[in-house]
N, C-alpha and C positions, 0 to 999 in steps of 0.2 A: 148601112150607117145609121146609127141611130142617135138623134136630135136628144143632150138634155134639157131637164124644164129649166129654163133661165129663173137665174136666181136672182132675188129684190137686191134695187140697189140701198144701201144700206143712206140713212135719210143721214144728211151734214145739220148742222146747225146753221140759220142763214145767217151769215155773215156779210155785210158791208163793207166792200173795198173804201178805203178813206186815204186820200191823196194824201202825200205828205211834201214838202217843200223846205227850201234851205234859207235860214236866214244871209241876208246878204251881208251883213252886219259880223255877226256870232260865227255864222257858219253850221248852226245850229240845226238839225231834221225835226221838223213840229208838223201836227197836222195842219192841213190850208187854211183851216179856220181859225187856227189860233193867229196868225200872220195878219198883217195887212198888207193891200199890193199896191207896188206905185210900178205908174204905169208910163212909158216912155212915149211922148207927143212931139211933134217938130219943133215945140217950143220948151223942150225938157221933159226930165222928169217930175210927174206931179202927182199928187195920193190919191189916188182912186179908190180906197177903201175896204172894207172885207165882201163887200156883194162880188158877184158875179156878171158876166158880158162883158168888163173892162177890156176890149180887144187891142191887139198887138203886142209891141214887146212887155214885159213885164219881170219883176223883182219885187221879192218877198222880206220881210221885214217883222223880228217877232212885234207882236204886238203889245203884250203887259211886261215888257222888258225896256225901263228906262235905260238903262245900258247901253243897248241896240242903239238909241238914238241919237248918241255924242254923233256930233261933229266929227270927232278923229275914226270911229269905228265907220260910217259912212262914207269919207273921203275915199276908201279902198274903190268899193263899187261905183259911185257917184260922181266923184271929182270935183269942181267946182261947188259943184249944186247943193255938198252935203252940208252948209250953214242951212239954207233955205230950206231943204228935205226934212232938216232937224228940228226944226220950228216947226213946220206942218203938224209932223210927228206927236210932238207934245201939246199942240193944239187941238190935234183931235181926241187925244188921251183926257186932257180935262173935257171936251165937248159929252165925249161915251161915257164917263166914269161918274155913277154917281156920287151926290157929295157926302160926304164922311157924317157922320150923325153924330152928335156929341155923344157923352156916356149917359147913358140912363137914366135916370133921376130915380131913386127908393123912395118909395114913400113909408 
């Protein structure tokens, strides 16, 4: 029996696996980083933010989609909560977003 020379394996490109998640909202598939999560505590659901180690249960929510954050789209996954979730929502949106710069000035 004769052994042939193993042949190279041929090099991949490295590639990053990148999580991707559903809006709870939309229904949407986005990467995890585009989302925000809220995170479910004995005392509700509450926005735990785009970091990571928020442990337990959790729900994903796009994040630069005002849409996402009516009241009526929430109600599905949420229940009560999604007045309150909805507000969070757009309060952290203006907190991260900076503010809009007027136009230009020419001189």
């Amino acid at each position: 029996m004769t052994l042939l020379p193993a042949s190279p394996i041929p090099a991949r490109p490295a590639q990053r696996h990148v999580p991707e998640r559903s809006c709870a909202a939309c229904r949407r598939k986005r990467p995890q980083g585009e989302l925000v999560r809220l995170t479910r505590t004995p005392a509700g659901w509450v926005l735990a933010g785009t970091g990571k180690g928020q442990g337990g249960r959790g729900s994903y929510v796009c994040g630069d989609t005002p849409s996402c954050w009516s009241e009526k789209k929430l109600r599905r996954a949420f229940g009560a909560q999604a007045g309150t979730l909805s507000t969070q929502l757009q309060e952290h949106h203006e907190l991260n977003t900076p503010p809009r710069s007027s136009a230009a000035s020419t001189s």
